[in-house]
Wavefront OBJ file of the C-alpha trace (Angstrom):
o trace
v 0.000 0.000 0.000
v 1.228 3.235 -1.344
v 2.426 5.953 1.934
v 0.070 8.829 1.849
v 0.983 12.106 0.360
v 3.978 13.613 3.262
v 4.727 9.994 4.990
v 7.639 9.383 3.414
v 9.386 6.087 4.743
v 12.790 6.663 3.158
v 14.099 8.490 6.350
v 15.679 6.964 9.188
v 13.938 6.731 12.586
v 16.468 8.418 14.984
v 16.585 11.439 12.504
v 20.173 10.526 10.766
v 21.013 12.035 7.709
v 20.337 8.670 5.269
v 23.261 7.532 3.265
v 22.875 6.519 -0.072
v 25.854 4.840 -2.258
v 25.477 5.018 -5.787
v 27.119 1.959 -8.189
v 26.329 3.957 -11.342
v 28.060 1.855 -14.121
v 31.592 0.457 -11.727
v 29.812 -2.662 -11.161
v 31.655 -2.857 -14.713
v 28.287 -5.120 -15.847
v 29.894 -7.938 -13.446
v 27.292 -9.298 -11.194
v 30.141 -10.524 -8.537
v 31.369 -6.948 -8.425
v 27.818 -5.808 -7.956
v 27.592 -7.679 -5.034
v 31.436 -6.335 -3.633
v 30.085 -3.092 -3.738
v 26.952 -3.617 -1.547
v 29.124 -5.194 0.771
v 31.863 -2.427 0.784
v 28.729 0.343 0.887
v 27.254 -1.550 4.014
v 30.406 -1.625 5.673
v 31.258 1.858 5.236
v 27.909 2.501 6.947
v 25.617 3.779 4.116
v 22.198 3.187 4.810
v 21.296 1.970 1.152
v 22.950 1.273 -2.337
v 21.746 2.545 -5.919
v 21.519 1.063 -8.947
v 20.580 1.855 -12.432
v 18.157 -0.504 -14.438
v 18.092 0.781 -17.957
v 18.848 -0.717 -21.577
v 21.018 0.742 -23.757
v 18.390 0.392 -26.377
v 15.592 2.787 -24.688
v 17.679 5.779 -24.784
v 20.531 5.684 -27.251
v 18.868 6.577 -30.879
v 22.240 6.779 -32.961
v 24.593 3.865 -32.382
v 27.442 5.252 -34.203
v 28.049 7.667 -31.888
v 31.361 7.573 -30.168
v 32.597 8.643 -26.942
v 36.208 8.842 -26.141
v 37.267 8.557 -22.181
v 40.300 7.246 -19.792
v 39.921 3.996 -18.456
v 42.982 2.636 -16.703
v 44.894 5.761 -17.650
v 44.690 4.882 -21.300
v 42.906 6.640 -23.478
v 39.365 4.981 -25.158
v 37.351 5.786 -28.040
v 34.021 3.113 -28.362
v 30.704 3.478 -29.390
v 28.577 5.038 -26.929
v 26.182 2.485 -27.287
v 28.623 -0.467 -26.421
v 30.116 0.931 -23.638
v 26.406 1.264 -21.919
v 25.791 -1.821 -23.102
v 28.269 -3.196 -21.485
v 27.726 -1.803 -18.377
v 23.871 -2.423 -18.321
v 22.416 -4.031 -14.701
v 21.804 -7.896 -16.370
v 18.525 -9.078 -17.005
v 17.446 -10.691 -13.546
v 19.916 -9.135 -11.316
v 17.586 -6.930 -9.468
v 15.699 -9.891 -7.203
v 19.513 -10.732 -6.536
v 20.520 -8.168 -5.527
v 17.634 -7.083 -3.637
v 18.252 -10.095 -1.452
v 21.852 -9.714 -0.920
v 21.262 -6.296 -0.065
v 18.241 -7.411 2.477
v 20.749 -10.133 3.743
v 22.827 -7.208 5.068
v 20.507 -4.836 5.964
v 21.213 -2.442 3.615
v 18.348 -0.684 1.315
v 18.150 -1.790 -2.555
v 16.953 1.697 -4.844
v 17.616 1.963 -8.406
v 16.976 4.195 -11.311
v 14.590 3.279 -14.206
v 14.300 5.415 -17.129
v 10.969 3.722 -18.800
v 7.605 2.510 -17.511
v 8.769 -1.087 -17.969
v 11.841 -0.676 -16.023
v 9.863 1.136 -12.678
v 7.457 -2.097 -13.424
v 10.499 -4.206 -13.040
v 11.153 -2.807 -9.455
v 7.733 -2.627 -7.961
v 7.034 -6.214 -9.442
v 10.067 -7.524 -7.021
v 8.586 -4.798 -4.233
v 11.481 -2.230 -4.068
v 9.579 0.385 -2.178
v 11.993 3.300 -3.295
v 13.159 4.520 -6.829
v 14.849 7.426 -8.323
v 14.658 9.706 -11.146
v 18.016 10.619 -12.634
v 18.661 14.574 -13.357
v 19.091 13.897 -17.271
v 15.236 12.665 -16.697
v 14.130 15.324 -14.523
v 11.570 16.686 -17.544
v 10.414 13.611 -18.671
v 6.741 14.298 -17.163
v 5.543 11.188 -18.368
v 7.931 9.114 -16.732
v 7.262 11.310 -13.408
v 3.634 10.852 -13.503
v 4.257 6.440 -13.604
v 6.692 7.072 -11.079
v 4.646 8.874 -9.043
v 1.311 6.225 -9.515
v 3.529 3.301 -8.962
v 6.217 4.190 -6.278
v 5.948 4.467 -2.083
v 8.907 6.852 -2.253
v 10.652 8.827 -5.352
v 13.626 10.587 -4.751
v 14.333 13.329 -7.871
v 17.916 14.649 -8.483
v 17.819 18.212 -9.897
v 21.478 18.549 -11.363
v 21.264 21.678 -14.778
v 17.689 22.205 -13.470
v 16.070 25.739 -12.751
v 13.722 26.393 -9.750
v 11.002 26.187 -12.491
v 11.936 23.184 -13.365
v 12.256 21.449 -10.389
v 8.621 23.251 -8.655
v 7.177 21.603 -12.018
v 8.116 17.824 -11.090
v 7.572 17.761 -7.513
v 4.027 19.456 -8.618
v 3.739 16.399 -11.196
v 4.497 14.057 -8.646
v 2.060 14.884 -6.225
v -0.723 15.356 -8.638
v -0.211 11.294 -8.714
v -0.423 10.747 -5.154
v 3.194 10.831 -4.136
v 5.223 13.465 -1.946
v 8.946 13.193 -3.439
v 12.292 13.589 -2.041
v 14.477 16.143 -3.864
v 18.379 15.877 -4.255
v 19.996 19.468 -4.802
v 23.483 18.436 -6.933
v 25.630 19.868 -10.130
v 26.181 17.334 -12.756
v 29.500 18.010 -13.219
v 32.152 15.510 -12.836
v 33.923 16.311 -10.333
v 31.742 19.223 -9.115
v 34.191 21.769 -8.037
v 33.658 22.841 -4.859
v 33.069 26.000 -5.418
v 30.234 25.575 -7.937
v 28.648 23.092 -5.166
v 26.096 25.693 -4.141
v 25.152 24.035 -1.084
v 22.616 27.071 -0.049
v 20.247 26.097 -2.920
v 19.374 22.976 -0.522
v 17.651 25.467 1.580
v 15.936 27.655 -1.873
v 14.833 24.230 -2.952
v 13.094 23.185 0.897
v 11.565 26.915 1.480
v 10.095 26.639 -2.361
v 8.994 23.261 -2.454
v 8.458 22.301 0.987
v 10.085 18.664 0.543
v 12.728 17.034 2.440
v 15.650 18.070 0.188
v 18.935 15.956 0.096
v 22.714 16.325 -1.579
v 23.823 14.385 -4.266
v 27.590 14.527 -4.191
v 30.375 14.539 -6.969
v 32.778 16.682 -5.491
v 34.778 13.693 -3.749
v 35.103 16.494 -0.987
v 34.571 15.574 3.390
v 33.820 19.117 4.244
v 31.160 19.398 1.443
v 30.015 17.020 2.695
v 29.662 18.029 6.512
v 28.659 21.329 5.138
v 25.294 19.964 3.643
v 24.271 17.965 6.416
v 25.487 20.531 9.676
v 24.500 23.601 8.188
v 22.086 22.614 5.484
v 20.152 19.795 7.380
v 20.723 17.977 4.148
v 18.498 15.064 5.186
v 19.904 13.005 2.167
v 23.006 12.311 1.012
v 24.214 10.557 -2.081
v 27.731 9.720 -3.405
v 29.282 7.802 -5.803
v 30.793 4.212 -4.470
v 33.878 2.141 -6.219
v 35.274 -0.262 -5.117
v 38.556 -0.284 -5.700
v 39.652 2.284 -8.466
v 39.132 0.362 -11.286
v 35.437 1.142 -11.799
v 34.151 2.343 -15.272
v 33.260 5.941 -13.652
v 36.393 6.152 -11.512
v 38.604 8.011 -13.966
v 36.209 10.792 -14.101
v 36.762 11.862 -10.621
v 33.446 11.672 -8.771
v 33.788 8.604 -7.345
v 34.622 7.726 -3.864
v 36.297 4.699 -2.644
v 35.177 2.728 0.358
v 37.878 3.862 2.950
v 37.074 7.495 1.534
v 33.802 7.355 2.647
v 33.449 5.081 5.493
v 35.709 7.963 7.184
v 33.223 10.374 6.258
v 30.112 8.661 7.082
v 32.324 7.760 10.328
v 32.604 10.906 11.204
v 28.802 12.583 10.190
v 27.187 9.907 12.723
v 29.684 11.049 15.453
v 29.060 14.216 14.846
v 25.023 13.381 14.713
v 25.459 11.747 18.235
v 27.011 15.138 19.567
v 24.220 16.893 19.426
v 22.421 15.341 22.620
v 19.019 16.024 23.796
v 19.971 19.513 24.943
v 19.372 19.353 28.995
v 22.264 21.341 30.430
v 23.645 19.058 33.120
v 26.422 16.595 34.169
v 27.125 13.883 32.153
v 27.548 10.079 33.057
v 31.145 10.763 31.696
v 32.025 13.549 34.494
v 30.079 12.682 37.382
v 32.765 11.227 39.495
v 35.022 14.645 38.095
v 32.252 16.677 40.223
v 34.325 15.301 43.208
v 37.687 17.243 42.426
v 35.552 20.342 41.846
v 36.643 23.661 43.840
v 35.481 23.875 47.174
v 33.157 26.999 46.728
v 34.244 28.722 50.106
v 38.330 28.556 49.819
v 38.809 27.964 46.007
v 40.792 24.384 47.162
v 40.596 21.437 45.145
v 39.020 19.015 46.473
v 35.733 19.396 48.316
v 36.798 19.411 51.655
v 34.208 16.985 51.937
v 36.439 14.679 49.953
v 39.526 15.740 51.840
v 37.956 15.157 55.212
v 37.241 11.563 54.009
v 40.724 11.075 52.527
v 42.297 12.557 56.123
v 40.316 10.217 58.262
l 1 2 3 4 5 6 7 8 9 10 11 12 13 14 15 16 17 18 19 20 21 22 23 24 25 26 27 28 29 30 31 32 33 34 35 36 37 38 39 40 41 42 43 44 45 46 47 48 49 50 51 52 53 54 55 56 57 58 59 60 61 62 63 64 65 66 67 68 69 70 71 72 73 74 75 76 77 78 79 80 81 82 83 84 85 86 87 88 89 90 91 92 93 94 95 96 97 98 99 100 101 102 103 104 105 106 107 108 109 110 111 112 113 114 115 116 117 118 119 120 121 122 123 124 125 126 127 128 129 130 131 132 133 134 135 136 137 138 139 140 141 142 143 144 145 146 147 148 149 150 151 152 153 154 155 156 157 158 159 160 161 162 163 164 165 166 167 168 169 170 171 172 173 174 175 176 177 178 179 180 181 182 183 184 185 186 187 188 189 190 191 192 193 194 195 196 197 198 199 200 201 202 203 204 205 206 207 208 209 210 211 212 213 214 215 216 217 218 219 220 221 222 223 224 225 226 227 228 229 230 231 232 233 234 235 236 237 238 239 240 241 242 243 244 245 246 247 248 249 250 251 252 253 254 255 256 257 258 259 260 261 262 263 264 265 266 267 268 269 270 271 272 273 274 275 276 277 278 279 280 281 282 283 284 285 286 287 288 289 290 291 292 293 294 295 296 297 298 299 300 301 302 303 304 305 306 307 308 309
């Protein structure tokens, strides 16, 4: 049964930003290396992993286009076509992986970019999908999504404010109240162009939850979207071990990279307490060795009196 417009389950309980660690195409179309990276993303602490189910076919008109890129520090030139082809999540993967990622606690989302393919995920009960930035104005795609999904998260990377008021009002015209990633889609983002403040233009004009997709490879980006933005989203890119098909490009993170990071966000998280100004478990017995308020000696002369006798 579909959550109600606003009930949202994507987010955690205990209010943590939710980590999500995007495969993209470095699963290099291996279904072993798939399953690497879910373990590497669980063990770094992400909350979920993301995955792309698309054909080549259902987006790529002209297959003689070529695209030339570094792979292994050696310069490539392939058709377009092949390389995504290549790279394409295997028919029958996704009940796999779903499991494996169930087996370790660890949320399964993925991209579709057709009605067939966000069939393919609610037919094996993923609960969560996501629509892509490059697919951020394809209304009719939205308006499945919307009708089909519990949760849609929508990443807004080259998108105007228009743009982005125009989706999330698509998406709840069919009955479901979307997440919204704030990113740049440019990889790496420099960290200057991040633009973290739109997180909060995008919340105050929408009035969604409103996450950060990164590619800037950067901690203090980072920190900066979730402690001063309340980003309550965040999204990198995962490989494994440098030898990913996105890796060259410079957006990607590897798992020691980020299990620092994510390390560090839920310690930071835990700092912030309930609040209540008062003595800690931690410093109670320090109370002890506090200055005696009438003669400024350390101890209490309560304490000394006890150590004396």
């Amino acid at each position: 049964m579909k959550n109600e417009v606003g009930k949202s389950s994507i987010f955690r309980e205990d209010k943590k930003a939710y980590i999500i660690a995007e495969i993209g195409l470095n699963h290099n179309g291996e279904l072993q290396m798939a399953k690497d990276m879910i373990t590497a993303a669980a063990k770094a602490g992400a909350d979920a992993v993301k995955f792309q189910n698309w054909k080549a076919e259902d987006f790529i008109v002209d297959r003689s286009e070529t695209v030339t890129y570094t792979s292994q520090r050696k310069e490539v030139t392939e058709s377009f076509f092949d390389l995504c082809k290549r790279n394409e999540m295997k028919s029958g993967w996704i009940p796999i992986l779903k499991d494996y990622c169930l087996d370790l606690r660890t949320d399964f989302i993925s991209t579709p970019t057709t009605n067939e393919g966000v069939d393919d995920l609610i037919n094996e009960g993923i609960k969560v999908i996501k629509n892509g930035s490059d697919y951020l104005g394809h209304i009719p795609l939205l308006k499945y999504m919307g009708q089909k999904a519990e949760v849609v998260i929508i990443s807004t990377g080259m998108a105007t404010l228009d743009e982005i008021e125009h989706a999330v009002e698509v998406l709840r015209n069919n009955s479901c109240e979307p997440t919204v990633l704030h990113c740049t889609s440019a990889y790496p983002t420099p960290y200057s162009e991040a633009n973290l403040s739109a997180i909060e233009t995008i919340r105050k004009s929408v009035g969604c939850e409103v996450g950060w997709s990164d590619h800037t490879v950067d901690p203090g980006v980072i920190h900066r979207a979730i402690h001063k933005w309340d980003a309550k989203i965040i999204e990198f890119h995962l490989d494994l071990d440098g030898k990913g098909e996105e890796f060259e490009s410079g957006h990607c993170w590897l798992p020691e990279q980020i299990g620092s990071v994510i390390k560090q966000v839920r310690h930071a998280e835990d700092a912030d307490g309930d609040g209540i100004k008062e003595p800690v478990p931690s410093e109670m017995s320090d109370r002890l060795w506090r200055t005696d308020p009438l003669d400024g000696l350390r101890p209490f002369k309560s304490i000394r009196n006890t150590f004396s006798s």
